[in-house]
PDB file of N, CA, C and O in Angstrom:
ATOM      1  N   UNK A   1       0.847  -1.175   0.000  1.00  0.00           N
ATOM      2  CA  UNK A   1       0.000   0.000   0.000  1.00  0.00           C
ATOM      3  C   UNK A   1       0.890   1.233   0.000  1.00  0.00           C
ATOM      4  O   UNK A   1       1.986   1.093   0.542  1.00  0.00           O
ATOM      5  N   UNK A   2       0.564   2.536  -0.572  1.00  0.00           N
ATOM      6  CA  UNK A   2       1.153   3.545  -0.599  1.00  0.00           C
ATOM      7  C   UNK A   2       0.789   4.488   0.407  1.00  0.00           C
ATOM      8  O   UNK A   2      -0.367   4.677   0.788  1.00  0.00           O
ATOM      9  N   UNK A   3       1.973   5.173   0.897  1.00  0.00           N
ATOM     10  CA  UNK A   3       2.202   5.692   2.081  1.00  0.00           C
ATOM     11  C   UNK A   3       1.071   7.024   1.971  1.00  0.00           C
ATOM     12  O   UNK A   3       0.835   7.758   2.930  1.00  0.00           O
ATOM     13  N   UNK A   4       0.454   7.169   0.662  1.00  0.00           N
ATOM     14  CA  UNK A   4      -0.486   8.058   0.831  1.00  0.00           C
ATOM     15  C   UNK A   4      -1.843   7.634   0.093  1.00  0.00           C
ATOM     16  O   UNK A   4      -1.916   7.105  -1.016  1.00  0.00           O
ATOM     17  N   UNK A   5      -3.053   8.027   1.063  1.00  0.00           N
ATOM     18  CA  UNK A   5      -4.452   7.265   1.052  1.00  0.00           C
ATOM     19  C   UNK A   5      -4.790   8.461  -0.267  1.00  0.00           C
ATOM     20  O   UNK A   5      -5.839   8.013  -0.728  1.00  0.00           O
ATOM     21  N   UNK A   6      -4.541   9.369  -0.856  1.00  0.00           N
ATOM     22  CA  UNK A   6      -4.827  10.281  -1.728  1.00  0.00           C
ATOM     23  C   UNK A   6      -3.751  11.288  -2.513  1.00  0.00           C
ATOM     24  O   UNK A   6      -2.962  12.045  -1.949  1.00  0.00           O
ATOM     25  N   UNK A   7      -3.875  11.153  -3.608  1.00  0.00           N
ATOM     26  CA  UNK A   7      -2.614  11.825  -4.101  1.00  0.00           C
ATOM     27  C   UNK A   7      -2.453  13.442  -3.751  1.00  0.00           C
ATOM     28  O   UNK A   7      -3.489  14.056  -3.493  1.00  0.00           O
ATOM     29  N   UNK A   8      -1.514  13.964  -3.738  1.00  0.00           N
ATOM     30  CA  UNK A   8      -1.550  15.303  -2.897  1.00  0.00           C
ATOM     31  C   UNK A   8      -1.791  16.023  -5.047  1.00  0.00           C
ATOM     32  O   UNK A   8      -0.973  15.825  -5.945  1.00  0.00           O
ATOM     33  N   UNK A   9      -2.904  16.657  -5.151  1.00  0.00           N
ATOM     34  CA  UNK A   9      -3.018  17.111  -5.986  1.00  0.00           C
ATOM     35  C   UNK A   9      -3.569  18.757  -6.511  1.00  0.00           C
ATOM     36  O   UNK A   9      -3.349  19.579  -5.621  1.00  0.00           O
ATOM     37  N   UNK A  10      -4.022  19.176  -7.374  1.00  0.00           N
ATOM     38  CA  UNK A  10      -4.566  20.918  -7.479  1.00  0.00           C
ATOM     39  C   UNK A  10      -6.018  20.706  -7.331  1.00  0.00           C
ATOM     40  O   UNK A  10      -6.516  19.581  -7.288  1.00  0.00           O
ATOM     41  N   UNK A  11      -6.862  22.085  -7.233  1.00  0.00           N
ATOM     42  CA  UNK A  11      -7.500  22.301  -6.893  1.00  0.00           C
ATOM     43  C   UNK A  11      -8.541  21.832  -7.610  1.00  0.00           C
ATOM     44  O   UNK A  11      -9.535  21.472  -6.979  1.00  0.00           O
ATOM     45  N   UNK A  12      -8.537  21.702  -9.552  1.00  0.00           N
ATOM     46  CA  UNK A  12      -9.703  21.009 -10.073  1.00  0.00           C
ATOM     47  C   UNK A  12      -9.577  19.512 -10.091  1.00  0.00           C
ATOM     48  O   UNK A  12     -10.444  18.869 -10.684  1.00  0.00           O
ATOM     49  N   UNK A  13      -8.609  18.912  -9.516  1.00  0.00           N
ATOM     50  CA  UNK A  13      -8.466  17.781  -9.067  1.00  0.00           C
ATOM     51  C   UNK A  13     -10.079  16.981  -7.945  1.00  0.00           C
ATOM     52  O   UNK A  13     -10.647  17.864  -7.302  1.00  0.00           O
ATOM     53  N   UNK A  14     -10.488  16.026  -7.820  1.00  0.00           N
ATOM     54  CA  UNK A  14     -11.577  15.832  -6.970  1.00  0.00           C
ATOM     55  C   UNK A  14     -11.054  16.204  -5.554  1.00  0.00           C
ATOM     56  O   UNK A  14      -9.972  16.788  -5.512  1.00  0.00           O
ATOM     57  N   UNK A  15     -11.744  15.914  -4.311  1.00  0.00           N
ATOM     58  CA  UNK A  15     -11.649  16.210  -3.110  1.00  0.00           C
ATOM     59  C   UNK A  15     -11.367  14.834  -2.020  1.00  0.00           C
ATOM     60  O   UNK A  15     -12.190  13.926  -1.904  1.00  0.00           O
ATOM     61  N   UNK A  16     -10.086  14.881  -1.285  1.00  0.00           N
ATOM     62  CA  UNK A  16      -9.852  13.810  -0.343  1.00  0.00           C
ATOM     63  C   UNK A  16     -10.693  13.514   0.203  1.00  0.00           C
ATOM     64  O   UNK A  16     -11.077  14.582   0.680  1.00  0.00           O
ATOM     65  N   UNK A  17     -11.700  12.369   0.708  1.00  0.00           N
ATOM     66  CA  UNK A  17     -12.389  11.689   2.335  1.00  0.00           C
ATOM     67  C   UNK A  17     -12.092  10.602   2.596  1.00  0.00           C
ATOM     68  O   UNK A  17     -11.806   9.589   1.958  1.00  0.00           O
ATOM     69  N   UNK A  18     -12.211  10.986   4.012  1.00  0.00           N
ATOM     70  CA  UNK A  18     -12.069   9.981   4.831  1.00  0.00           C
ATOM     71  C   UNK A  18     -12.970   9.901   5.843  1.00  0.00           C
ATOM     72  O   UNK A  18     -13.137  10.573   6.861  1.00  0.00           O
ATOM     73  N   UNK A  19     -13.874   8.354   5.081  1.00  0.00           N
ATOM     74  CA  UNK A  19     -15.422   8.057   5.839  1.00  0.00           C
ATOM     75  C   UNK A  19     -15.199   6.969   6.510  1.00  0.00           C
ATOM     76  O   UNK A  19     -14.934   5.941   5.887  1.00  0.00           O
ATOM     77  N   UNK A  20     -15.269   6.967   8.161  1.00  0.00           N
ATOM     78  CA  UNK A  20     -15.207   5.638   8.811  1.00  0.00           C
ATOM     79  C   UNK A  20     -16.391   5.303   9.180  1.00  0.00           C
ATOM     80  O   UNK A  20     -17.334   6.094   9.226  1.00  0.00           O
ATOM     81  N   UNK A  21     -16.439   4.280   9.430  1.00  0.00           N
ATOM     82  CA  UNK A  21     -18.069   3.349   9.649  1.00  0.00           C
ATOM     83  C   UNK A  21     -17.427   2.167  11.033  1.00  0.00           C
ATOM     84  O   UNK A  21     -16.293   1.922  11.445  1.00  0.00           O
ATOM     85  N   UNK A  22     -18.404   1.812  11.301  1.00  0.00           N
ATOM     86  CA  UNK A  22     -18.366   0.978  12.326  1.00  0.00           C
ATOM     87  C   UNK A  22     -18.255  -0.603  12.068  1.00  0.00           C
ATOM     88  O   UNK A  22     -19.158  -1.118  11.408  1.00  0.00           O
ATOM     89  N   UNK A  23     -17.442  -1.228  12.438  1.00  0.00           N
ATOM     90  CA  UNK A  23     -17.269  -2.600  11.358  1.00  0.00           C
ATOM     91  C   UNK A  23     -16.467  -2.990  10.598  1.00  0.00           C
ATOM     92  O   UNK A  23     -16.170  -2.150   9.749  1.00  0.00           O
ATOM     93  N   UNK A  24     -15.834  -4.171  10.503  1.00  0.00           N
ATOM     94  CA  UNK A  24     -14.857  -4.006   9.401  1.00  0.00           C
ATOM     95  C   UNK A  24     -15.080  -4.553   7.986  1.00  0.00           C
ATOM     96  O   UNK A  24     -15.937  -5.423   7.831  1.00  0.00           O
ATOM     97  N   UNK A  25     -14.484  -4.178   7.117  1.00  0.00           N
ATOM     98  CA  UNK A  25     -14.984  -4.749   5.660  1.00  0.00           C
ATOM     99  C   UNK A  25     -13.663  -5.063   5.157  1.00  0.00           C
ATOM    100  O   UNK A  25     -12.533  -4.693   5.479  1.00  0.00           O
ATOM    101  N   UNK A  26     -14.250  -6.069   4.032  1.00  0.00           N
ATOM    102  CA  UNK A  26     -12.682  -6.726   3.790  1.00  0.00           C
ATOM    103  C   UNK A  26     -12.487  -5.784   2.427  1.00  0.00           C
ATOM    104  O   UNK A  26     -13.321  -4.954   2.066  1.00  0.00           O
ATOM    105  N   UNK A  27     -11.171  -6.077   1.701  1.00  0.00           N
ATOM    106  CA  UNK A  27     -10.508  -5.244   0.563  1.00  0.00           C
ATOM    107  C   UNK A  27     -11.296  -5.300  -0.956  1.00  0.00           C
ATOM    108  O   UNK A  27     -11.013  -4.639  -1.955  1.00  0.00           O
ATOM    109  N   UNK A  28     -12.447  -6.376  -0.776  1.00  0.00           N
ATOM    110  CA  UNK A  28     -13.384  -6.599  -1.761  1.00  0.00           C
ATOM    111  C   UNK A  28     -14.673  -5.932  -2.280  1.00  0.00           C
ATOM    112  O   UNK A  28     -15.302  -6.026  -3.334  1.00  0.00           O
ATOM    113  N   UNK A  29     -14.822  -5.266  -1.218  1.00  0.00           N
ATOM    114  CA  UNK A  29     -15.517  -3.974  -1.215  1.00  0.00           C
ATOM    115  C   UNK A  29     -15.026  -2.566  -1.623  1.00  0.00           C
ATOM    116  O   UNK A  29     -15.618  -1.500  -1.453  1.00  0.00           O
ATOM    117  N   UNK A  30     -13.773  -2.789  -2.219  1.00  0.00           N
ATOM    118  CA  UNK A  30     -13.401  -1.551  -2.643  1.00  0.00           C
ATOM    119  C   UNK A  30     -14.063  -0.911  -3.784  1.00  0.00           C
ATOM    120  O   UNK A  30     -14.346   0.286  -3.849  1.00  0.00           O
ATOM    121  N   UNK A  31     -14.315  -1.906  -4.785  1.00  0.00           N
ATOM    122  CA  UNK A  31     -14.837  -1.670  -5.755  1.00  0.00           C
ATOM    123  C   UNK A  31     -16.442  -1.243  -5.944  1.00  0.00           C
ATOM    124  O   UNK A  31     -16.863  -0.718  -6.974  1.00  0.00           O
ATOM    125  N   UNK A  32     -17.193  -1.527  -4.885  1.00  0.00           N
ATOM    126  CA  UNK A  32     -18.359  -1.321  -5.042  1.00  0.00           C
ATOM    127  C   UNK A  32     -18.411  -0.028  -4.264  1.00  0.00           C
ATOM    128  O   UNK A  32     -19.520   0.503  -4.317  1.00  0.00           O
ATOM    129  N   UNK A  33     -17.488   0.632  -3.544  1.00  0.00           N
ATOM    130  CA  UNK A  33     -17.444   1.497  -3.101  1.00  0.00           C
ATOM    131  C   UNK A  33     -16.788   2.620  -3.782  1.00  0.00           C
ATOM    132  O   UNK A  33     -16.438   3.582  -3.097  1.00  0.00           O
ATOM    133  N   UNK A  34     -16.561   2.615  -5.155  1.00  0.00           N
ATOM    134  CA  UNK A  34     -15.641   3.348  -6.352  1.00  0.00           C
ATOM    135  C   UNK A  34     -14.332   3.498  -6.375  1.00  0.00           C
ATOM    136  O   UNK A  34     -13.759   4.565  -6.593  1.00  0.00           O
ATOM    137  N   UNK A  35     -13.699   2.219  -6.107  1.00  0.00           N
ATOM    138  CA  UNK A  35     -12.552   2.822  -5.425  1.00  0.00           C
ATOM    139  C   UNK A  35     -11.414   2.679  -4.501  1.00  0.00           C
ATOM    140  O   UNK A  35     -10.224   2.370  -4.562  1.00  0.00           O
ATOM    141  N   UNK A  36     -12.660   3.189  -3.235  1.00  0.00           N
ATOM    142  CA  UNK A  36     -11.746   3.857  -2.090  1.00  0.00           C
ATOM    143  C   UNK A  36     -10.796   2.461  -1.599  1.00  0.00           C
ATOM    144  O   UNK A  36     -10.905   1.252  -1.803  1.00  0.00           O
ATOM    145  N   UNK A  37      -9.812   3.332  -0.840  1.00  0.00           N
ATOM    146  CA  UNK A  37      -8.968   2.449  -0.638  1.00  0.00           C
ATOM    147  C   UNK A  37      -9.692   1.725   1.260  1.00  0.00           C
ATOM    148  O   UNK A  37      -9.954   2.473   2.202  1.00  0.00           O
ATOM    149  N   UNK A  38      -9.822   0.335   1.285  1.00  0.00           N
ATOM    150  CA  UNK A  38     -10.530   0.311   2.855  1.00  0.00           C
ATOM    151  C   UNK A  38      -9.274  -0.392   3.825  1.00  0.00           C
ATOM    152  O   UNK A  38      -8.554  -1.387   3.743  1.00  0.00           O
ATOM    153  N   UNK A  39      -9.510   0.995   4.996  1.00  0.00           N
ATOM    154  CA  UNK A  39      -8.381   0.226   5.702  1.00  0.00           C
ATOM    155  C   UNK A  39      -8.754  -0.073   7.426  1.00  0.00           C
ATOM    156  O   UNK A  39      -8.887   0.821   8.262  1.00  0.00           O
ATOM    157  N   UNK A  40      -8.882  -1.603   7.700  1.00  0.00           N
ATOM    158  CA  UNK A  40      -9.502  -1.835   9.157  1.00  0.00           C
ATOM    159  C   UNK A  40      -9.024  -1.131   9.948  1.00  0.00           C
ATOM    160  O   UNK A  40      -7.971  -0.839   9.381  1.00  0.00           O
ATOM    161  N   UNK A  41      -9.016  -0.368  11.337  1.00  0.00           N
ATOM    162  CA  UNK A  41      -8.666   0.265  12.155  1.00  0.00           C
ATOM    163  C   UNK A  41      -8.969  -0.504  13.249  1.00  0.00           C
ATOM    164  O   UNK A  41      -9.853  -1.359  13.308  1.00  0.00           O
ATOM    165  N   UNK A  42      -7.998  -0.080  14.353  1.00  0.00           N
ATOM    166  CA  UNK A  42      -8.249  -1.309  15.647  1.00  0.00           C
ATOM    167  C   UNK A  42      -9.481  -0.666  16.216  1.00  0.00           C
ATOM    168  O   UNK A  42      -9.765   0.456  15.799  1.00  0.00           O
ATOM    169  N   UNK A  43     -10.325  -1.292  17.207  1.00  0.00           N
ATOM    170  CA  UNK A  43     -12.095  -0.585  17.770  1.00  0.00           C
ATOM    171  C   UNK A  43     -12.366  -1.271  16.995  1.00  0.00           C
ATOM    172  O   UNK A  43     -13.520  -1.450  17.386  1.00  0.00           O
ATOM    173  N   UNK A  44     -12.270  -2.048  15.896  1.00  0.00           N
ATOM    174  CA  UNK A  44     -13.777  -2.233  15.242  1.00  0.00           C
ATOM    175  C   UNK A  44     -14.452  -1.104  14.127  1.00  0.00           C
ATOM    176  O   UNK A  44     -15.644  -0.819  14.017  1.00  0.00           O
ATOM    177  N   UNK A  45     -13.616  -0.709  13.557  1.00  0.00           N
ATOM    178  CA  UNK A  45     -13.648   0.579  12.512  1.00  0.00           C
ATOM    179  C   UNK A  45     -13.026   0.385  11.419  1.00  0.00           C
ATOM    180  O   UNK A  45     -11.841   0.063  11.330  1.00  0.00           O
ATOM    181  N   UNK A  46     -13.682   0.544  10.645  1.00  0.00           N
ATOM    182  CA  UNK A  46     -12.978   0.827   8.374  1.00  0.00           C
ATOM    183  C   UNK A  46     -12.627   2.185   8.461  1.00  0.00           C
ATOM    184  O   UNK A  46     -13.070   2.865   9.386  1.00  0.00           O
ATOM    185  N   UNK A  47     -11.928   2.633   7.656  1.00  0.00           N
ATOM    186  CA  UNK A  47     -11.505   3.520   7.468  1.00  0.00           C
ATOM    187  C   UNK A  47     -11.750   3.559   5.680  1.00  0.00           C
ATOM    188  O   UNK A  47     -10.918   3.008   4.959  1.00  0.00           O
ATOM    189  N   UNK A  48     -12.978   4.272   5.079  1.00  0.00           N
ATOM    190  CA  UNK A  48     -12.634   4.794   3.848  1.00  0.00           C
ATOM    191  C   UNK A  48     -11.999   5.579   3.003  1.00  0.00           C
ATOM    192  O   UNK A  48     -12.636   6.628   2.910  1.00  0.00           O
ATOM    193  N   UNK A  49     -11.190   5.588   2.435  1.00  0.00           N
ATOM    194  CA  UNK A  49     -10.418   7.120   2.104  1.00  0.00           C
ATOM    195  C   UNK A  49      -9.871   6.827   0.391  1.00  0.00           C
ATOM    196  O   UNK A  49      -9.321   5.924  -0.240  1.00  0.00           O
ATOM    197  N   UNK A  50     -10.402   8.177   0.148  1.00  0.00           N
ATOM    198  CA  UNK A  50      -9.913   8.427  -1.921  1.00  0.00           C
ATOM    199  C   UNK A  50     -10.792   9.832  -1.742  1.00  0.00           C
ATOM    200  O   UNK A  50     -11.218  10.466  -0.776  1.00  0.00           O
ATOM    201  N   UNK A  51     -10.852  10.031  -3.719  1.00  0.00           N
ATOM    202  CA  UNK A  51     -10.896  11.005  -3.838  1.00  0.00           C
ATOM    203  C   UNK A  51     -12.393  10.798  -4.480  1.00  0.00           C
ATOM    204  O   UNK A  51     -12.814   9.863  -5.161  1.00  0.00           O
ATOM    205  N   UNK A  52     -12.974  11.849  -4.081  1.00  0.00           N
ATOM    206  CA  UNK A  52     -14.381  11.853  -4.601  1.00  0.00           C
ATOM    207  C   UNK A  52     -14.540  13.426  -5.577  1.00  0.00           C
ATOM    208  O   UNK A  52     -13.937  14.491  -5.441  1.00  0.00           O
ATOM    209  N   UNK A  53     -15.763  12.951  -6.707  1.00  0.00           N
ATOM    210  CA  UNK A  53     -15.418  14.284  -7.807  1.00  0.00           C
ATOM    211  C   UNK A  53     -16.110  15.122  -6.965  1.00  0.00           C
ATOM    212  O   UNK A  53     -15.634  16.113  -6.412  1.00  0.00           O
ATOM    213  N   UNK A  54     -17.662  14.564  -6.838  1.00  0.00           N
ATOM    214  CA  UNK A  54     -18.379  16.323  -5.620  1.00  0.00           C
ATOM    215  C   UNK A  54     -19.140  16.099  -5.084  1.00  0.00           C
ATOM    216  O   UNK A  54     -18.505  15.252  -4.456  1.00  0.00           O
ATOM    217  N   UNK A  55     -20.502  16.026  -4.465  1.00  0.00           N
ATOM    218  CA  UNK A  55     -20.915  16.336  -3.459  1.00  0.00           C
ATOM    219  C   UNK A  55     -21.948  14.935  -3.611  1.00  0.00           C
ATOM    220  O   UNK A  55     -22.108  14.230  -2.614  1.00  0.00           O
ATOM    221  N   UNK A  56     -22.593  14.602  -4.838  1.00  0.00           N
ATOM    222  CA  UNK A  56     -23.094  13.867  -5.262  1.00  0.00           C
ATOM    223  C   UNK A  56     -22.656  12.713  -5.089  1.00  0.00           C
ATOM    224  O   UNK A  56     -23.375  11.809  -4.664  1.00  0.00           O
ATOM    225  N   UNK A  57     -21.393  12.556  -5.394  1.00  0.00           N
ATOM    226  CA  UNK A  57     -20.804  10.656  -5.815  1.00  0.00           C
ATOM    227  C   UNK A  57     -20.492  10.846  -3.887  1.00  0.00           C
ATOM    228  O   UNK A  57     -20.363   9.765  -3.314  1.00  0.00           O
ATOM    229  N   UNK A  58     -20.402  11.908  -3.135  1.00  0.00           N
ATOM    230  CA  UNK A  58     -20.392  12.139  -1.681  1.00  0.00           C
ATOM    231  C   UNK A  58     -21.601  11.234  -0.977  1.00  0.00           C
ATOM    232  O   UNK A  58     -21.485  10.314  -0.168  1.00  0.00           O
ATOM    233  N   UNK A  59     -22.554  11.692  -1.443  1.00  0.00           N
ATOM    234  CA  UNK A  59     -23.949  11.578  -0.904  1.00  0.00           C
ATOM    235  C   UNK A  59     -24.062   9.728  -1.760  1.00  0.00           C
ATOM    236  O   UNK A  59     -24.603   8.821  -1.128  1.00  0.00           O
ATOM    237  N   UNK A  60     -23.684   9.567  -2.676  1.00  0.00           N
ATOM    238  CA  UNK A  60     -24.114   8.228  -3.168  1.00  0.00           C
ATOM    239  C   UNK A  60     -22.916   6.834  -2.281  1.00  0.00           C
ATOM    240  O   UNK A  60     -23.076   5.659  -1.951  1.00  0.00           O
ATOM    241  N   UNK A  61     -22.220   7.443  -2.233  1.00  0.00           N
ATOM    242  CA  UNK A  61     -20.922   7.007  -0.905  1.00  0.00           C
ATOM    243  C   UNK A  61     -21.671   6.196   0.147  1.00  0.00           C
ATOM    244  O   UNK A  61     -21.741   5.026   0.524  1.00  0.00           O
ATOM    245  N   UNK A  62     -22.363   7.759   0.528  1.00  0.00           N
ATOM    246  CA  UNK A  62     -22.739   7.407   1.702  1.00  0.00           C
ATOM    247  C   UNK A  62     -24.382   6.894   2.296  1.00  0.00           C
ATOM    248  O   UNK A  62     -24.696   6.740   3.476  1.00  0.00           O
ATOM    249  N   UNK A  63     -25.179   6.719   1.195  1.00  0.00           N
ATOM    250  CA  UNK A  63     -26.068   6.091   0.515  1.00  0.00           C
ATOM    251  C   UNK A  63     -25.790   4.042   0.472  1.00  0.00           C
ATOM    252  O   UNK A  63     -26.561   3.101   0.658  1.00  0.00           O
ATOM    253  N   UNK A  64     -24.474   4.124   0.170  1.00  0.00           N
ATOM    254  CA  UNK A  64     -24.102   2.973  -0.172  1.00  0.00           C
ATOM    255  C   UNK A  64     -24.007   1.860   2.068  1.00  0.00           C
ATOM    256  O   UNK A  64     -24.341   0.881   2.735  1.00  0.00           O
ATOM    257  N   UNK A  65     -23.276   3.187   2.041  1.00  0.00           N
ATOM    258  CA  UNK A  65     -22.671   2.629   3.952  1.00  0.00           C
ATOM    259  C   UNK A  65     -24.045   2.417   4.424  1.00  0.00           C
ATOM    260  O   UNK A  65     -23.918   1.455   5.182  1.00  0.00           O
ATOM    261  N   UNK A  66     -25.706   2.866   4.420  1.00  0.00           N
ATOM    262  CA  UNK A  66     -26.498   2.904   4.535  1.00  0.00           C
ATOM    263  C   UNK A  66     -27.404   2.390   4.235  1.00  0.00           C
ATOM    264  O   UNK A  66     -28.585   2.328   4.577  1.00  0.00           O
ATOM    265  N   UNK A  67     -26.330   1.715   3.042  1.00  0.00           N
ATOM    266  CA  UNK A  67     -27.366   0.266   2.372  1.00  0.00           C
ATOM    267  C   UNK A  67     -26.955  -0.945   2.904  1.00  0.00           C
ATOM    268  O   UNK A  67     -27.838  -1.789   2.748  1.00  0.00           O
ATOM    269  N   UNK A  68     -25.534  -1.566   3.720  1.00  0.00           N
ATOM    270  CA  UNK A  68     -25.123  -1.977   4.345  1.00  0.00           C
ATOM    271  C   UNK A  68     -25.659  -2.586   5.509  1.00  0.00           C
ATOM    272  O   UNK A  68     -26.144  -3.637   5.926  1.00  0.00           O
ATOM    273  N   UNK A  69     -25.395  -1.616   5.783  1.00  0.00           N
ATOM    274  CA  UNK A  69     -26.432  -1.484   7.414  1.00  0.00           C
ATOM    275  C   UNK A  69     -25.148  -1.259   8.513  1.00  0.00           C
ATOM    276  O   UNK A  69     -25.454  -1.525   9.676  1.00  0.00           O
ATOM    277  N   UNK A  70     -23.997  -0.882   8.326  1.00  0.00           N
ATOM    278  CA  UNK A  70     -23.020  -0.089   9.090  1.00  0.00           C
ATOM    279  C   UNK A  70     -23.051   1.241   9.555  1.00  0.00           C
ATOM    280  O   UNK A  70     -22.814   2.128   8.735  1.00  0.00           O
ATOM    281  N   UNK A  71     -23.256   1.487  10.514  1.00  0.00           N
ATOM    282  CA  UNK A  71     -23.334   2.708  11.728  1.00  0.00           C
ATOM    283  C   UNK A  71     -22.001   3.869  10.836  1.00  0.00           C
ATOM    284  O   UNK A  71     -20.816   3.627  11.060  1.00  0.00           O
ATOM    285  N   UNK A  72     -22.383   5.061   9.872  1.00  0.00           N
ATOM    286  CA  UNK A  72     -21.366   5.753  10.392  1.00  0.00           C
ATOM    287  C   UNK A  72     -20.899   6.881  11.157  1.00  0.00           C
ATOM    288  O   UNK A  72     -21.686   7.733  11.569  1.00  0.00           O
ATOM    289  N   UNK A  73     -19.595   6.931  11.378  1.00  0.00           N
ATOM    290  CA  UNK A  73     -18.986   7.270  12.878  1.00  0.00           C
ATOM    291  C   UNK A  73     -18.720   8.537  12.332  1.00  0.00           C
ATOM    292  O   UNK A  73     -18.921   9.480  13.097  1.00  0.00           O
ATOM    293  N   UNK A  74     -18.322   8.795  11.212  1.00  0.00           N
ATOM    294  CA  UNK A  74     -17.296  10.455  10.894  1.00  0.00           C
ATOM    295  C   UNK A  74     -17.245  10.389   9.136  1.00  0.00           C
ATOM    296  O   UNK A  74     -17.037   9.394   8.440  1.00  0.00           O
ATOM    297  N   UNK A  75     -17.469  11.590   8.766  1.00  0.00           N
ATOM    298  CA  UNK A  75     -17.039  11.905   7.161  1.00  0.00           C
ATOM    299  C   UNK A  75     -16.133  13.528   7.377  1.00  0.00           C
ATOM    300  O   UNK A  75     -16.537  14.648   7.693  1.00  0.00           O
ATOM    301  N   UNK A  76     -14.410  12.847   6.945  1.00  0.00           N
ATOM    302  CA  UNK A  76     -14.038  14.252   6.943  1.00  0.00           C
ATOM    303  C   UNK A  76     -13.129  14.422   5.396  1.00  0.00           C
ATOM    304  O   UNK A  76     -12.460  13.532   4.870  1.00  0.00           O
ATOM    305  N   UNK A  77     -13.309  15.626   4.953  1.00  0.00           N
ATOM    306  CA  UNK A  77     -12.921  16.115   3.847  1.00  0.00           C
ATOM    307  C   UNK A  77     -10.922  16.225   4.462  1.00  0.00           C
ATOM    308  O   UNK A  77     -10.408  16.600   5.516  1.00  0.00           O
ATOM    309  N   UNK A  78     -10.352  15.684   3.159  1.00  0.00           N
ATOM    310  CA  UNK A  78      -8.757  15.760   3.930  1.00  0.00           C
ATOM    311  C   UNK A  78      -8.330  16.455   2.861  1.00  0.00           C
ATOM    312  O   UNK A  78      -8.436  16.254   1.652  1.00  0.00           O
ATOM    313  N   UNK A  79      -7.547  17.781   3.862  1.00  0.00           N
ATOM    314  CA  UNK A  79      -6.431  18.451   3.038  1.00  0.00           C
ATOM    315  C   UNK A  79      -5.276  17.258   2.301  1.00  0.00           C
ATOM    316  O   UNK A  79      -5.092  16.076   2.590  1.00  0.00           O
ATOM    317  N   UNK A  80      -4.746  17.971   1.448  1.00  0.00           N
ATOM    318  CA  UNK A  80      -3.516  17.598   0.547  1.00  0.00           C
ATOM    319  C   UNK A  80      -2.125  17.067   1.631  1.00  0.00           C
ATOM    320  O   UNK A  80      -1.643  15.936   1.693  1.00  0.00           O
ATOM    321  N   UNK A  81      -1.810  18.015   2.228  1.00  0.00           N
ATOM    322  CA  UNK A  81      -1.324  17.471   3.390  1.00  0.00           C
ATOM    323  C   UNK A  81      -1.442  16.639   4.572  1.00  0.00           C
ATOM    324  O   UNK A  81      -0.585  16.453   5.436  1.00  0.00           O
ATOM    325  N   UNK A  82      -2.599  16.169   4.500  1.00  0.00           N
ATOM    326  CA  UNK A  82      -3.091  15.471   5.707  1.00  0.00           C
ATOM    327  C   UNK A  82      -3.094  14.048   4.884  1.00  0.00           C
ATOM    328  O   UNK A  82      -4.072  13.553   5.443  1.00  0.00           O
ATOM    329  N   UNK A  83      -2.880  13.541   4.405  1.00  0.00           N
ATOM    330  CA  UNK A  83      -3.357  12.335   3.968  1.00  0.00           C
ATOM    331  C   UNK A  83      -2.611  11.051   3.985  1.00  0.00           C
ATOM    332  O   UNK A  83      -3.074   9.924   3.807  1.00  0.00           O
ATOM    333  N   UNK A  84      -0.847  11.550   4.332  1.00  0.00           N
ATOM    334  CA  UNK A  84      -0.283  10.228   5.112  1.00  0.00           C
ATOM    335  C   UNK A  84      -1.081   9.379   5.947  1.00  0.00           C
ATOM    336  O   UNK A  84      -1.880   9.706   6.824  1.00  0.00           O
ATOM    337  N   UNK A  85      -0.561   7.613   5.321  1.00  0.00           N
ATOM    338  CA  UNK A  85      -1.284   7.041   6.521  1.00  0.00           C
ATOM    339  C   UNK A  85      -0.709   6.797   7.799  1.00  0.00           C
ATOM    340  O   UNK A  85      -0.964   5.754   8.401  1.00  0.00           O
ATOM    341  N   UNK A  86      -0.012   7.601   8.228  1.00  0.00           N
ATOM    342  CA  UNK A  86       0.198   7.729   9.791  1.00  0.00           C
ATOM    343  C   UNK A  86      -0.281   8.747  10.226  1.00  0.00           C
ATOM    344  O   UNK A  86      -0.322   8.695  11.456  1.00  0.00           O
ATOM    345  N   UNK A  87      -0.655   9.628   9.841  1.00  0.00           N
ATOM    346  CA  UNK A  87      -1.495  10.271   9.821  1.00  0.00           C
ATOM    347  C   UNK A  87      -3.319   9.897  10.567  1.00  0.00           C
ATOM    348  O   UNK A  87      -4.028  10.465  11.398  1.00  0.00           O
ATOM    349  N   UNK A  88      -3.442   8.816   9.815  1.00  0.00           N
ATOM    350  CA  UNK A  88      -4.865   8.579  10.013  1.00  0.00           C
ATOM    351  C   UNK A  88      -5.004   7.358  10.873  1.00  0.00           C
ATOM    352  O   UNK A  88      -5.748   7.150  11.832  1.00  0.00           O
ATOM    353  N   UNK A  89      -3.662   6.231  10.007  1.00  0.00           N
ATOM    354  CA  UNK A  89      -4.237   4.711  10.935  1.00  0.00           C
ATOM    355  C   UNK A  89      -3.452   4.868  12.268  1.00  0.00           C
ATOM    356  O   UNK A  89      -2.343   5.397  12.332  1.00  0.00           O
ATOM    357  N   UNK A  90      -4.411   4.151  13.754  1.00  0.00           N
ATOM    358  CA  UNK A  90      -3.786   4.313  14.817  1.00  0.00           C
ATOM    359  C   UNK A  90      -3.584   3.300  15.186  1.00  0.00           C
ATOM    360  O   UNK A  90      -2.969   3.138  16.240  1.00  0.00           O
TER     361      UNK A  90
END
């Protein structure tokens, strides 16, 4: 895996998140999730994180965690700089 969950990129570039949910999901779900890269976190927590184009494929994201039936915990938009994963995984 690469040391960064999102490429540090410009501004018409899409937008970093990082959506955790409650639960863990395995690496096979990436794809139905567009994508994102999923990374278990210790608690009992996924960690979603990529780049989304806008507010929409946002809302269909999270549409999806909801079709599931996983609790989620946090959706945060990540600066360019923030996106090491030491940063995020604890």
């Amino acid at each position: 895996m690469s040391s960064e969950l999102c490429p540090k990129s410009d501004p018409r570039q899409p937008t970093c998140y990082h959506i955790r949910i409650k639960g863990h999901l395995s690496d096979h779900w990436s794809d139905w999730f567009e994508g994102m890269t999923i990374i278990p976190e210790e608690g009992g927590y996924t960690l979603l994180s990529g780049p989304v184009v806008d507010d929409a494929a946002l809302h269909g994201l999270l549409k999806k965690v909801r079709d599931i039936g996983m609790p989620l915990i946090s959706v945060n938009r990540v600066e360019s700089d923030q996106t090491d994963v030491a940063d995020v995984v604890q």
